[in-house]
C-alpha positions as CSV (number, residue, x, y, z in Angstrom):
1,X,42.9,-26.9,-69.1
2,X,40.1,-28.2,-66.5
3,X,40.2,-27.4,-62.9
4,X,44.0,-29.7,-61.7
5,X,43.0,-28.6,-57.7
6,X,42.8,-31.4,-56.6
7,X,41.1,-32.0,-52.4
8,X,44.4,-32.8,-50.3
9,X,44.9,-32.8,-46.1
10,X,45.7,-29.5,-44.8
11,X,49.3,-29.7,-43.0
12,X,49.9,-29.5,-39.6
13,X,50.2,-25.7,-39.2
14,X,53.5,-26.0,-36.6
15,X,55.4,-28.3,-39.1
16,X,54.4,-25.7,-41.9
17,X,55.9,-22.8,-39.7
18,X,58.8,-24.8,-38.3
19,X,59.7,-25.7,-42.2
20,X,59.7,-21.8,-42.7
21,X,61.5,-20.9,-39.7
22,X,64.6,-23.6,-40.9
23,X,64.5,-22.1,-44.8
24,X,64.2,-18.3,-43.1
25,X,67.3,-19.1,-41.4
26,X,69.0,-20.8,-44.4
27,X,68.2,-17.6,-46.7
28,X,71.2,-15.9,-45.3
29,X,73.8,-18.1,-45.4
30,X,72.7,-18.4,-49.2
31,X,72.3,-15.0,-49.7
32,X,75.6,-14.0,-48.8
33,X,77.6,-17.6,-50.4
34,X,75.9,-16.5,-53.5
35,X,76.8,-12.8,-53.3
36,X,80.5,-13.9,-52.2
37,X,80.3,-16.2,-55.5
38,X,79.5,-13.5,-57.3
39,X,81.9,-10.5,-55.9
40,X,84.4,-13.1,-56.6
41,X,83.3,-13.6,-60.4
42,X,82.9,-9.6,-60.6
43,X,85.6,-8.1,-59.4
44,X,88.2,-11.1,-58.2
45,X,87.6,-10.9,-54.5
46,X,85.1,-10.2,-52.0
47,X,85.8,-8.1,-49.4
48,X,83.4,-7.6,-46.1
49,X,83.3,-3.7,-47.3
50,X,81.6,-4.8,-50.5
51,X,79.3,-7.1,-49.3
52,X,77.6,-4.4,-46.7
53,X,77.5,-2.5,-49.4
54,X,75.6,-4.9,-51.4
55,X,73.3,-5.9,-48.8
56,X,72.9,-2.1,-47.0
57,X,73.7,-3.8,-44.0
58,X,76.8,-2.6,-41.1
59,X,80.2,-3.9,-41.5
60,X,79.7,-5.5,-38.2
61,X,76.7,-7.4,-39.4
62,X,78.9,-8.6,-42.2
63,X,81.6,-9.9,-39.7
64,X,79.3,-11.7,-37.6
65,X,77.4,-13.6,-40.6
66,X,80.8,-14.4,-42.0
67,X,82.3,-15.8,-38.4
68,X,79.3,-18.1,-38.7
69,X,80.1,-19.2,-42.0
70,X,83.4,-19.9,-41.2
71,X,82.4,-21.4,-38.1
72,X,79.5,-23.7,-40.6
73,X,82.4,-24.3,-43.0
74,X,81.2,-22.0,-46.4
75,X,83.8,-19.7,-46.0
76,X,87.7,-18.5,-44.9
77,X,88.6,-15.4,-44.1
78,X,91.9,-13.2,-42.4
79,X,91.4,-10.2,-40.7
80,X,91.7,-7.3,-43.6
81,X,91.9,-9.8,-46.3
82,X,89.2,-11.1,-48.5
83,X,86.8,-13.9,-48.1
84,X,87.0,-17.0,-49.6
85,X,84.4,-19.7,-50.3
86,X,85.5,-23.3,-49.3
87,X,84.4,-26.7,-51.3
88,X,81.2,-26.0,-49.2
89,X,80.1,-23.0,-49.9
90,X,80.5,-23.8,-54.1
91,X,78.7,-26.3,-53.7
92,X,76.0,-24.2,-52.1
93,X,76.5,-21.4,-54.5
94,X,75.8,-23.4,-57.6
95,X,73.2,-24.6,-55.9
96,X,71.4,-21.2,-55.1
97,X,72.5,-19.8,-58.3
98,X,70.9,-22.7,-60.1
99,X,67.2,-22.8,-58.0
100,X,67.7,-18.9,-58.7
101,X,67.7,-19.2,-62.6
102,X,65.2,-22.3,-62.7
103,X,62.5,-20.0,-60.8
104,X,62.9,-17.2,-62.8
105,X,62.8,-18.5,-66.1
106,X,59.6,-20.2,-64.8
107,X,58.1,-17.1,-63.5
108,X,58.9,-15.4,-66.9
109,X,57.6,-18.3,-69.3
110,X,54.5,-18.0,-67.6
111,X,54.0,-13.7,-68.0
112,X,56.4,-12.5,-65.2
113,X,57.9,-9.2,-66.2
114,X,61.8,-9.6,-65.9
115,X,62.2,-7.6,-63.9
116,X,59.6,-8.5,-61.1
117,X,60.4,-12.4,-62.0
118,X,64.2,-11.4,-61.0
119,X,62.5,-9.5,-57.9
120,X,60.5,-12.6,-56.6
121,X,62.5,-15.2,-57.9
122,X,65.4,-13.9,-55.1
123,X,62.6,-14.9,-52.5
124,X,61.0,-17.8,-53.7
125,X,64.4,-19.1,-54.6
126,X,64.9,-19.8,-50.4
127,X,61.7,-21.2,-49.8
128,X,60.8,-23.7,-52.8
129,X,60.5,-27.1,-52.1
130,X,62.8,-29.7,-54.2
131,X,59.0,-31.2,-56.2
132,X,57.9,-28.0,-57.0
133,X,61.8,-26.6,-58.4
134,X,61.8,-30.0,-60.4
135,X,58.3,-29.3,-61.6
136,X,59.2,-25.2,-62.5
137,X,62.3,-26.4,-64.4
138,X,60.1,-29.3,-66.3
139,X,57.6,-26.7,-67.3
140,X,60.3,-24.3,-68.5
141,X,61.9,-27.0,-70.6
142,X,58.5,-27.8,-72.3
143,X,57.9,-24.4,-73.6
């Protein structure tokens, strides 16, 4: 392969940083629709107990993240009961679960260790851009 870089206009800095402010603040609302998805899958419910326990965070950090997704519509929840996802947040969780397993198996076709791939793949995940996840998955299906 020759050199591919090809001479392009740098971004505005502020729109770069206000692009990764919005995907920082999306990365926990996916985080925890994904791990609810999967606590669901695992063990047939997901209960706030288990998901501070995943995440190492407080049950009160737990409470507050879910009343926002409730409040944004991903989830439903009773006092003392488990949490459910709505239409919404399946949607989302496919969705994360699906960017998830695209970057991986890129960063593993192209010499990633598993384990590191699985590693970086839960932060790039959040912060790839539709073009580039299409052009990962393309590349992963041509090897």
């Amino acid at each position: 392969m020759g050199d591919r870089s090809v001479p392009h206009a740098r971004p505005n800095k502020a729109e770069v940083f206000a692009r990764l402010r919005e995907a920082h603040a999306r990365e926990v609302t996916e985080d925890y629709v994904e791990m609810i998805a999967d606590l669901i899958e695992e063990e047939g419910e997901a209960r706030s107990v288990a998901l501070a326990e995943r995440f190492g965070v407080t049950a009160a950090t737990v409470n507050n993240t879910i009343k926002r997704l409730e409040r944004d519509g991903f989830v439903t929840s009773r006092p003392y009961r488990s949490v459910f996802l709505t239409d919404k947040g399946e949607v989302l969780a496919k969705k994360c679960r699906n960017r998830h397993e695209i970057v991986y198996n890129f960063l593993v076709s192209i010499g990633v260790d598993p384990d590191t791939a699985e590693f970086d793949a839960e932060g790039i995940e959040h912060h790839v851009s539709e073009e580039t996840l299409l052009v990962f998955e393309k590349f992963g299906k041509s090897r």
